[in-house]
C-alpha positions, 0 to 999 in steps of 0.5 A: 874796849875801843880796840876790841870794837875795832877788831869786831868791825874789821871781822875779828868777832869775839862776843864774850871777850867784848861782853866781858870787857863791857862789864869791867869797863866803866861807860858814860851814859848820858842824861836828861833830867837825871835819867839815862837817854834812850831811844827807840827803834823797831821795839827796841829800847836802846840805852846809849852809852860812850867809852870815853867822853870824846865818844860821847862828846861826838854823839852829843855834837851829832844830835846838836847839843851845846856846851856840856853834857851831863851824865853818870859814870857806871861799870858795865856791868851794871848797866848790864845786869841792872839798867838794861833788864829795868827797860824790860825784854826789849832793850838793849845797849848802843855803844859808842853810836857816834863813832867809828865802830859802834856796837849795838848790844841787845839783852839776849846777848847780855843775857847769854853771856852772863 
């Protein structure tokens, strides 16, 4: 998955590869209080969600956190065709937004490449 990031941000552009290899991926979304954390931007609802625990250890450093983080494990794919539509038409997700190739996902994209 982190190679396939890559290759989309040096110009190697393959929406339903990285789509796919989403949903088979398994993520971490972080938690507060037991709920996914999410931010908004523009009417977005953004849920963020890490490949690896490095990534997601990067976001939480960034946003000053301290000591451990908690969050849940889940397939992409439900993320994708659970979570996501659960916030409504204008969500989407942040992938690995602390790191060196991030990737903003919104559900149109999921959608169309179901």
């Amino acid at each position: 998955m982190t190679a396939r990031l890559a290759a989309l941000h040096q110009g190697h552009v393959d929406g339903p590869a990285l789509v796919g290899e989403l949903r088979e991926a398994l993520v971490l979304l972080p938690t507060r209080g037991g709920e996914p954390v999410a931010a908004d931007s523009e009417g977005v609802r953004w849920l963020y969600a890490f490949t690896d625990e490095a990534a997601l250890g990067r976001f939480a450093s960034a946003r000053g956190a301290i000591g451990e983080v908690e969050y849940l494990t889940v397939r992409g794919s439900r993320l994708l065709d659970v979570a996501v539509p659960a916030l409504g038409e204008s969500a989407g997700v942040a992938l690995d937004v602390a790191g060196p190739a991030p990737f903003l996902l919104p559900a149109s994209a999921v959608t169309a490449h179901r």
